[in-house]
N, C-alpha and C positions, 0 to 999 in steps of 0.2 A: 451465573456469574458470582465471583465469590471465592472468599477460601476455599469452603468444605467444596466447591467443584473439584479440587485436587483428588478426591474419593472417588468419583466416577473410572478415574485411571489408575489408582495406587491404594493398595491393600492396610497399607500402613504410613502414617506423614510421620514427619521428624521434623520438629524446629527446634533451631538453637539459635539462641539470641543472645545479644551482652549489651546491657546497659551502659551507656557513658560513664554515669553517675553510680554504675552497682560494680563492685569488684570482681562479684559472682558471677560465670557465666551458667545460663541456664538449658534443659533440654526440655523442651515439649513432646508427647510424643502420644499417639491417637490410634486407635483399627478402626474407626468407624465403628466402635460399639458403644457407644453413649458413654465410654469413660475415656479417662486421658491420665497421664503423669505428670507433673512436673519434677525434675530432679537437678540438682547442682552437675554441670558438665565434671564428668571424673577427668578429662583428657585436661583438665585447667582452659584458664583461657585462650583460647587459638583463634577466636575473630576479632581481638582489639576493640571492635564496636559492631553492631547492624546484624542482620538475622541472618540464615543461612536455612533455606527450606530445605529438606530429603524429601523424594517422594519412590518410596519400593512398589514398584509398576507391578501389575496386574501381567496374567501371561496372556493376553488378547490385548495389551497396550503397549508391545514393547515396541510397536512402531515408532514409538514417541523418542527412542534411543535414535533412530537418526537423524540426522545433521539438515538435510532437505526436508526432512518432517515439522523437526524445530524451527527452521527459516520460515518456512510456508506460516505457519501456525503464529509466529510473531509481527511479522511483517502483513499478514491477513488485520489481523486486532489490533495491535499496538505498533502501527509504522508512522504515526503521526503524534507518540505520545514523546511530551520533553526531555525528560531523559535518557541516556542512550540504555538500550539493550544490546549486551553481546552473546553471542553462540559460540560455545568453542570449535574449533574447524579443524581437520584434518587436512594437510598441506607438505606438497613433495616438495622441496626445493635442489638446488641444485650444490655438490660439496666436493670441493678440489681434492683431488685424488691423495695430497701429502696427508691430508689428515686423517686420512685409513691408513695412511703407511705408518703412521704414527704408532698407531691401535694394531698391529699387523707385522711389529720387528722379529716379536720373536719367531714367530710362522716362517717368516722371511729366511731368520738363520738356518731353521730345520730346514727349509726347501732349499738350500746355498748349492748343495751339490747338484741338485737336480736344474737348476735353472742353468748351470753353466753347459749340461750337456744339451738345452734344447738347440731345434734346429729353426734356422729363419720363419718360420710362418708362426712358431711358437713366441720369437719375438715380437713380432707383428699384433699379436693377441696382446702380448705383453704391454705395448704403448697405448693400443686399445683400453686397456684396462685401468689406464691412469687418465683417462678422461674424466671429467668433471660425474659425478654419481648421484643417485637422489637417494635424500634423504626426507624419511617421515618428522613434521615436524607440526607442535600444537599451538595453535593461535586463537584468540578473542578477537572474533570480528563482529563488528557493530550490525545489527540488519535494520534498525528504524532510518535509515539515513534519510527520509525525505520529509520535508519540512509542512509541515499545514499552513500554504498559503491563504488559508480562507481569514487565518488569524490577523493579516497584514493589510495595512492599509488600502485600497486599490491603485493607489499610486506611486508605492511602492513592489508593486508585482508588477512583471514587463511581460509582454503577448507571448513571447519563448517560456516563460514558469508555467503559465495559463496554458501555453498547447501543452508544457510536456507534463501537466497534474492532467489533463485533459486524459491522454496518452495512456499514463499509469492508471487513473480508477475505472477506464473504459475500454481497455484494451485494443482500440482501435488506430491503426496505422495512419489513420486521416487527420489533421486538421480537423477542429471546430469550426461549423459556418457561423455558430455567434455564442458568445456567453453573457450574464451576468454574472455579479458580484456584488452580495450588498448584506448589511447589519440591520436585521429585525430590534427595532426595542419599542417598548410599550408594554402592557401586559406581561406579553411572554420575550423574551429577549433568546434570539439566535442567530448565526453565521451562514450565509450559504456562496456557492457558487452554482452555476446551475447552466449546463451546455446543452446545443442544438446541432445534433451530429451532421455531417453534409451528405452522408449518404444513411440510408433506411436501413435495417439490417434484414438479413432475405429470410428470418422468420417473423416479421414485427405481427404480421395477422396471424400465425400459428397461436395456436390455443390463446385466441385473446380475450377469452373470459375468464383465463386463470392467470395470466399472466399479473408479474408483479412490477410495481414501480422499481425501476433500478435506480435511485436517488439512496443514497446510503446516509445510514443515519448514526451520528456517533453523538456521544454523551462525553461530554469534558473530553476530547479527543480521544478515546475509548470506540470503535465497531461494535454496535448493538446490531445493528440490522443490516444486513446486506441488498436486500429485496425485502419494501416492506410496501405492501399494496394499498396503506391508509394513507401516506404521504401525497400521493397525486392520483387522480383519477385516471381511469385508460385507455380513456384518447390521448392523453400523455405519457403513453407509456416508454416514449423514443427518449425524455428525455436524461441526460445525465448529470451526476454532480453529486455533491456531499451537502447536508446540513449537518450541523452541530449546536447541541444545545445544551445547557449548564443547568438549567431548569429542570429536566428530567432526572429519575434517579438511576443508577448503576444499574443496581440488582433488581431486573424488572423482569416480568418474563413479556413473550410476545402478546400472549392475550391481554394481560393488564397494561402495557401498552396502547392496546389499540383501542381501550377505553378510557383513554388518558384524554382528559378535555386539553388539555397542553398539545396535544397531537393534533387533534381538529384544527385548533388554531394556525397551527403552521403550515397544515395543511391549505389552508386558505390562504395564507399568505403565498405560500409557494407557487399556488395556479393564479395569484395574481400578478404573481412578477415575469410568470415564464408566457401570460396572454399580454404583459405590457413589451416582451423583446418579440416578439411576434408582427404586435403593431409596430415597433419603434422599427424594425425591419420595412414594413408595407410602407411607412411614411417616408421613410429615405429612399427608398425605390422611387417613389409618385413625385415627390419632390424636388430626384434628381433630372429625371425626364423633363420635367415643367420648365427650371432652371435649364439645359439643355436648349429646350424649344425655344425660349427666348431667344439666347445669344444669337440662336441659329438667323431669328427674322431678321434681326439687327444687322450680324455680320458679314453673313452665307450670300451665296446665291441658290437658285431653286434648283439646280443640277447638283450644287454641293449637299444640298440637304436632304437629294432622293437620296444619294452615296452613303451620307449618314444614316439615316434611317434605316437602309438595308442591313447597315454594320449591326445598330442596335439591334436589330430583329435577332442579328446570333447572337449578340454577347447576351448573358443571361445575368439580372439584377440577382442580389443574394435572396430577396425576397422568391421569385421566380423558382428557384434552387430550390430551397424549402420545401413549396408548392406540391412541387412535381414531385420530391419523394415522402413527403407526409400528408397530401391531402385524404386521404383515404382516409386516416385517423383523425381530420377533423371536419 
């Protein structure tokens, strides 16, 4: 993480930058050999203000020239950062035929004699051909568009944000059976949401001793880890969600991470929150049955309350749910 990662893919960086307050615009420019330039831009000023990176790509990096390369790549790491990012796009659109005729008069007059002698199917082609036409055309489109609701009150986020962030960082077509949401502060201060999918995924026991926490973990709304195995232990491994934490720094790598006492910490917090919706689960179940049975003595008769009882047996509590597809893992 970092500038100089721009080396890993590019032989040579170029920045050019202009100061608000400097007249001069300048050029940085690097091989990655322990020296660098600085020089007054000779092209004059042409960014009015703020930096402009170059990066001359390596020939085993020029995948990074596409369009789906660059999306992927942004929206993996920074789709939850506040400013926007755009990609520039290549884009057909559609272009009424007069304004090729436009670009196309003169052509028209050389061919004057020839079009008079065609014959009806050459007409035919003819009004074909003044059909609306596509044209290439180049656009900036934004790829961070989704918001970090972790940032936001819990009362202001509605059950529709919460499935469809659900959706987006776990790629699953399901509904959440439960989340929380909540603001660590004390010691270490951080953001999480944290989901309990409703169905198991059909390798949850493949390789469960290597397997990693999928709880993702971002730094000032920044992707550090995708899968990082310190965060939850792995009888939790079903669970999903983001932390974020301000406390940690940027440019860590994964080992010094995962000797980060800041990371234990959260770590502990995280398995305490995701064994309290666990319970808070079991106790709505027990509770709602109790509550149930009552009314029943009260209001029922003993024929109504076999009926009922049979019902419950099928409908299944969320806690029930759960049960059945993660008890293995606890």
């Amino acid at each position: 993480v970092g500038f100089y990662s721009a080396f890993l893919v590019a032989d040579k960086v170029t920045v050019t930058s202009k100061c608000n307050d400097d007249p001069t615009q300048h050029v940085w420019e690097s091989s990655a050999d322990a020296s660098f330039t600085v020089v007054p831009d000779p092209r004059g000023n042409t960014l009015g203000r703020g930096s402009r990176v170059t990066l001359h790509l390596k020939e085993d990096a020029h995948d990074y020239l596409s369009e789906d390369k660059l999306k992927d790549a942004s929206k993996k790491y920074s789709q939850f950062i506040q400013f926007p990012i755009y990609v520039k796009v290549k884009k057909e659109v559609d272009v009424e035929a007069e304004e090729d005729d436009d670009d196309d008069d003169k052509d028209d007059e050389e061919e004057k004699d020839d079009v008079e002698t065609k014959d009806d199917e050459d007409k035919e082609e003819e009004k074909d051909e003044k059909k609306p036409t596509k044209k290439t055309v180049y656009e900036w489109e934004q790829v961070n568009t989704q918001k970090a609701i972790w940032l936001r009150a819990k009362e202001d986020v509605t059950e529709e944000e919460y499935t469809e962030f659900y959706k987006s960082i776990s790629k699953d077509y399901l509904d959440p059976l439960a989340y929380t949401h909540f603001n660590a502060e004390g010691e270490i201060e951080f953001k999480s949401i944290l989901y309990l999918p409703k169905k198991a995924p059909f390798d949850m026991m493949d390789n469960y001793w290597t397997k990693k926490s999928e709880v993702k973990l971002f730094v000032r709304r920044v992707l550090v880890a995708e899968k990082f195995e310190e965060l939850l232990p792995r009888y939790l491994n079903f669970v999903r969600g983001v932390v974020d934490s301000d406390d940690l720094p940027l440019n860590v790598s994964r080992e010094q991470l995962q000797q980060n006492k800041i990371m234990k910490v959260i770590s502990k917090k995280l398995v305490r929150k995701v064994l309290e919706l666990m319970k808070k689960l079991a106790k709505e179940e027990d509770s709602g049955e109790d509550d149930d049975e009552e009314k029943d003595e009260e209001d029922e008769s003993k024929e109504e309350k076999k009926e009922e009882k049979k019902e419950k047996a099928d409908e299944e509590g969320t806690w029930t749910k759960f049960w059945k597809e993660f008890n293995k893992n606890l």
